[in-house]
Structures are given as C-alpha cells and as structure tokens.
N, C-alpha and C positions, 0 to 999 in steps of 0.2 A: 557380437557382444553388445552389454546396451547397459545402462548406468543408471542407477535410479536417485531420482532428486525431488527437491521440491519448490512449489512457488507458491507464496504469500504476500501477502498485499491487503488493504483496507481502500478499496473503491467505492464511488456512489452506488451503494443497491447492492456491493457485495464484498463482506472482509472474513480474511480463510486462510486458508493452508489448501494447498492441490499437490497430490503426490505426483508427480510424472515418471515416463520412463522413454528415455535417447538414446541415441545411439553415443558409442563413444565416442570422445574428439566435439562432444556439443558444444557451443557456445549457450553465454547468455542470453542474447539475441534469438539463440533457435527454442529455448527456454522459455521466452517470455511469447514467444510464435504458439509454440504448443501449448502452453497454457493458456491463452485467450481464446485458441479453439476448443479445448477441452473445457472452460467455461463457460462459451457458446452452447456445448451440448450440454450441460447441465444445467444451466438458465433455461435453455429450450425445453429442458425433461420437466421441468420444473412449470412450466406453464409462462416463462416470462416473454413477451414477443421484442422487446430492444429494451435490456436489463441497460440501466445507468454506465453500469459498471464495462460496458462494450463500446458504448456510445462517447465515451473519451479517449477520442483516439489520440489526444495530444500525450494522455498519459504514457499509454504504450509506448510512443515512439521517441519522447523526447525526455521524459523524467529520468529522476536519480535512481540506479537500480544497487542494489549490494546484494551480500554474500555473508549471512549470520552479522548482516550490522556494519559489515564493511565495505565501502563502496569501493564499486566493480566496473570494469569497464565490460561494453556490450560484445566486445571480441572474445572474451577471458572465455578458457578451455574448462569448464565443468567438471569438477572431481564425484565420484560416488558420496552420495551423503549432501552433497551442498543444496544450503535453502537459497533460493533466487528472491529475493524480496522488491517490488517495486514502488519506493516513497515516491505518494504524491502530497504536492504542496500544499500545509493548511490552508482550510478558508480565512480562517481566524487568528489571529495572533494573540496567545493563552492571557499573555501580561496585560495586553488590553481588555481582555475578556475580563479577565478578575477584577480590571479596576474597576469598570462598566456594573459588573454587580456589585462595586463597595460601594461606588457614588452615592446609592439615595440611603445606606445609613451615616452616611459622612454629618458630621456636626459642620458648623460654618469656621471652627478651625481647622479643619480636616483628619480630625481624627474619630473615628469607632465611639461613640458614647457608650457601646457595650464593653469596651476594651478596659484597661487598669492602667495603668500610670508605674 
C-alpha cells in the first residue's frame, strides 16, 4: 500500500507544493528525503545545475517542519492527505522592514506628514 501526500515549502530558487507518494508507516523525515529528490529531478528537468533551493542543506536537516501549520516532529507517522511543510527562518524581520520604509517620509516629530491627526 502507499499513502499519498504532500510537501511544500518556500526556499531560495524554489516555493511549491510537490505531491508525493510512500509507503505506508512514512515518516516526516522520509518525506522531506523524498521530496528533495523529487526536487533534484525537476530542477535538473528544468535546466537548473545547483537550484538554491538544494544548496541549503541546513534547511532540510535542521529547520521547523509542520503538518497543514502545525508543528511536527520529524518521527511523526504520515496519515493520507498530510501536507509536510518545511519553515525556513526569515531573512528579514517584517516589523523592521516596515519601519525601514517609513523612515524617510517621517517628519522630525516622527510622525507621516501624509497621515491625519
């Protein structure tokens, strides 16, 4: 018998959804195994010779992985239907990002001279 599932992820050079198909009894570990090769081939089909996205191997091995948003551990037994998702850690921290773009309309009080009171 064999179990169909899926892995998604947003890595350098590649962010998707990859349908897989295991055997039963998979882990997420044999999950996120098969997906990196099934990656490989389709980067490779694709023309890319060391896609981003392969080249972080710290991702695969050590990042936070979940299951439709909830984290998982890389033992956990794979049900039919389950997304394997693999977060990796922003570059950027958003809140600073935003401030970073407010800064140069900031007035010398620090507020939006476009803004209203």
């Amino acid at each position: 018998m064999s179990l169909r599932c899926a892995f998604a992820a947003a890595l350098p050079g590649w962010r998707g959804e990859l349908p897989l198909e295991l055997a039963d009894g998979a882990s997420v570990a044999t999950a996120l195994a098969a997906a990196r090769a099934e990656l490989a081939v389709r980067l490779a089909a694709q023309g890319g010779l060391q896609a981003p996205a392969l080249q972080y191997a710290e991702h695969w091995g050590s990042a936070v992985v979940g299951i439709f948003g909830e984290p998982a551990t890389r033992d956990r037994v794979l049900q039919e239907g389950d997304r394997v998702e693999l977060y990796v850690p922003l570059q950027v921290d958003p809140k600073a990002a935003r401030r970073a773009r407010a800064r140069p309309q900031q007035t010398e009080k620090g507020r939006n001279p476009l803004s209203r009171r």
